[in-house]
C-alpha positions in Angstrom: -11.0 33.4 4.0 -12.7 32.4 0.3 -14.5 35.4 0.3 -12.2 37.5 1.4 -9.9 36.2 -1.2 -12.8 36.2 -4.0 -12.7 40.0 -3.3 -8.4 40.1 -3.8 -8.9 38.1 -6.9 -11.7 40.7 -8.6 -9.2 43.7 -7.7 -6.2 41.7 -8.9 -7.7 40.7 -12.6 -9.0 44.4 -12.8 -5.6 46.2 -11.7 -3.7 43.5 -14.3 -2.3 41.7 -10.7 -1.1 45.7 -9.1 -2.9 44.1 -6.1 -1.6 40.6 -5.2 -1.4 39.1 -1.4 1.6 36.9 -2.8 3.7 39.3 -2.2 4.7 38.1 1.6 7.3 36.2 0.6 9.1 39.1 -0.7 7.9 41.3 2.0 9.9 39.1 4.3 12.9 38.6 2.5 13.6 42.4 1.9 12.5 42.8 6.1 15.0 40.5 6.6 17.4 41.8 4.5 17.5 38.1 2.7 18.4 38.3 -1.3 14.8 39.0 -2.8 14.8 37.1 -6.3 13.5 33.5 -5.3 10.5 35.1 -3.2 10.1 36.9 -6.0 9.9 34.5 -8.8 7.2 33.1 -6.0 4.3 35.7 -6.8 1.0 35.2 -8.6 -2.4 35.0 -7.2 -2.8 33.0 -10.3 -1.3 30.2 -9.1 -3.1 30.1 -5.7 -6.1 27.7 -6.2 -9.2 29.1 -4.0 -12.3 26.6 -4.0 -13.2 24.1 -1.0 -9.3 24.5 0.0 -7.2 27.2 -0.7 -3.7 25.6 -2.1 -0.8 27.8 -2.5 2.3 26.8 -4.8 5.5 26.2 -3.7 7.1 29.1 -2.1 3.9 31.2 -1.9 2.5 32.8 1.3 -0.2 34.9 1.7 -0.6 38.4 3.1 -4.4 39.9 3.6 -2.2 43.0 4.8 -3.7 45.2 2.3 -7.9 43.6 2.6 -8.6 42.5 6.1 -9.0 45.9 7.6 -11.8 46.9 5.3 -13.4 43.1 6.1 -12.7 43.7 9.7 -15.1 46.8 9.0 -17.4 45.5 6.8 -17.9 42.7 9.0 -18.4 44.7 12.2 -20.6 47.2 10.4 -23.0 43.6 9.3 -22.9 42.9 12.9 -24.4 46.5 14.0 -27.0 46.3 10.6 -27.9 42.9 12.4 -28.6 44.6 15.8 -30.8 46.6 14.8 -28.2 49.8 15.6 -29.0 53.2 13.5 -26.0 55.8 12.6 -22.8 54.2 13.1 -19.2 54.6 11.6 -16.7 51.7 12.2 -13.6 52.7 11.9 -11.0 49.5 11.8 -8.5 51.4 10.1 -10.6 51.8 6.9 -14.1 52.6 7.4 -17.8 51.8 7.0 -20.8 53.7 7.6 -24.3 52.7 8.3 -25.9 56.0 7.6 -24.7 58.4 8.2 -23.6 61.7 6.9 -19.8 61.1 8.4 -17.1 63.7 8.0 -14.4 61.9 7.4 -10.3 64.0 6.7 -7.8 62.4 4.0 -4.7 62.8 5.5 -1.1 62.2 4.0 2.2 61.1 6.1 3.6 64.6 4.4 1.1 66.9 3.9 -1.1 66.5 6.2 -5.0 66.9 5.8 -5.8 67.6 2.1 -9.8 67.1 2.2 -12.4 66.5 3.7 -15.2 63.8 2.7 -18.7 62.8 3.3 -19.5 59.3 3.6 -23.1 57.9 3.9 -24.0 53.8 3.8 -20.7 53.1 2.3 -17.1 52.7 2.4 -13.3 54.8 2.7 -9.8 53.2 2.7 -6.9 55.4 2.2 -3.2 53.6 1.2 0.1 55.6 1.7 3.4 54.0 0.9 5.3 56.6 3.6 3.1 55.5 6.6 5.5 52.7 7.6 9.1 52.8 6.9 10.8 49.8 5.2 13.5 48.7 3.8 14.5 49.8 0.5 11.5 52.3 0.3 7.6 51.5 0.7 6.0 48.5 2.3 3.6 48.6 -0.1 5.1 46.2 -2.7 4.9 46.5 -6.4 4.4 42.4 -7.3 6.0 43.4 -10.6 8.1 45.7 -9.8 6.0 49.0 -9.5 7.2 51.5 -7.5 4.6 53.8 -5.7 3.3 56.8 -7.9 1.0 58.4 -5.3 2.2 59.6 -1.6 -1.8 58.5 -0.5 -4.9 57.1 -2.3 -8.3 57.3 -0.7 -11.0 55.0 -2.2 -14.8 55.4 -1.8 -17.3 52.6 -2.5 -19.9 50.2 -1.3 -17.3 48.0 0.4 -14.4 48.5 2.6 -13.3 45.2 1.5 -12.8 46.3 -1.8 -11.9 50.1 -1.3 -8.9 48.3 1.0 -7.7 46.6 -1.5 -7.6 48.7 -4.8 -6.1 51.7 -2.5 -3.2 49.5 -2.1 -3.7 48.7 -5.8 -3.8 52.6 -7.0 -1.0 53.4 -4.8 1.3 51.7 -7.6 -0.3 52.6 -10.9 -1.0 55.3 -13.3 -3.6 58.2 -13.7 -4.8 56.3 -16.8 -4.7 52.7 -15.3 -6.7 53.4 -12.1 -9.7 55.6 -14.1 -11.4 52.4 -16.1 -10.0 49.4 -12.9 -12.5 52.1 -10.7 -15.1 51.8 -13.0 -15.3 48.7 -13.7 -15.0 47.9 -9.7 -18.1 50.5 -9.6 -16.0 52.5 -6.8 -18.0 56.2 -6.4 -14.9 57.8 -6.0 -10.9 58.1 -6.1 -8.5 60.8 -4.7 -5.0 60.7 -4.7 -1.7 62.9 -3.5 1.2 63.2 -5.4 4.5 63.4 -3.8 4.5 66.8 -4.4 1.4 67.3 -2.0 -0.9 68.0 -4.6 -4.3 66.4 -4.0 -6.9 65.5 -7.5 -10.1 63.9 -7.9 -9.6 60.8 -10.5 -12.5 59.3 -10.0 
């Protein structure tokens, strides 16, 4: 759980909090159909204190909704490297390769498949607001208020910890803020659809 939180906190101080796992609260309430203000006024990684214990402020909950896929891959894939096992591609809803070439499609809940990618000895996670319906629009929550600006992002990387989590992140910010979070989060590479359909290379 620390780790997998050390990994929320990196993408959430270098996506200025797009990416924060405080948003459950919220998430319920608008599920529910519940008045969404107080959950709300309850987000901020910030305020979650993540050493020995992990102590969350009053009113916070915690989803790992948009990380613990890629762990769950990353962690399988360790498991394989352990073994001893050559070319394999866990696939655990984002994916990790251990060698490889893998050809791998980015699809989007509209258009369908866009591309086409080749991942060796790394990781892909794709986020699309439209792949579950929710109330009042996208599951994928804005923690400030963002709305979604891409109909899919597709992250590449070393990790499908963190390519899980700054998908979800990208999903909700602009051309111009996901270019320098990527570098700085040394991610190889960035696609996105519009909600137009058309697919672009950021990254």
């Amino acid at each position: 759980m620390r780790s997998v939180l050390a990994v929320a906190k990196r993408v959430h101080d270098l996506t200025r909090g797009a990416f924060d796992p405080t948003v459950q609260p919220l998430w319920l309430a608008l599920a529910e159909g519940r008045d969404p203000l107080q959950p709300r006024a309850a987000i901020g990684l910030h305020r979650v204190q993540i050493g020995r214990e992990i102590v969350l402020s009053r009113g916070q909950a915690l989803t790992l909704n948009g990380i613990a896929q890629g762990h769950g891959a990353e962690r399988v894939a360790e498991i394989c490297a352990r073994a001893g096992l050559g070319d394999c591609l866990i696939d655990m809803g984002e994916f990790q390769a251990l060698g490889g070439p893998f050809r791998l499609g980015i699809e989007d809940p509209e258009a369908g498949l866009v591309a086409v990618r080749s991942l060796t000895a790394g990781a892909m996670a794709t986020s699309s607001p439209a792949a579950m319906p929710f109330p009042g629009g996208s599951h994928i929550l804005g923690p400030h208020g963002q709305i979604p600006r891409f109909s899919t992002v597709t992250v590449e990387g070393a990790s499908a910890t963190l390519c899980d989590a700054a998908s979800t992140a990208f999903v909700l910010m602009e051309r111009d803020e996901i270019i320098p979070a990527a570098r700085r989060l040394r991610l190889r590479a960035v696609t996105a659809v519009d909600f137009q359909g058309n697919f672009e290379t950021l990254v």
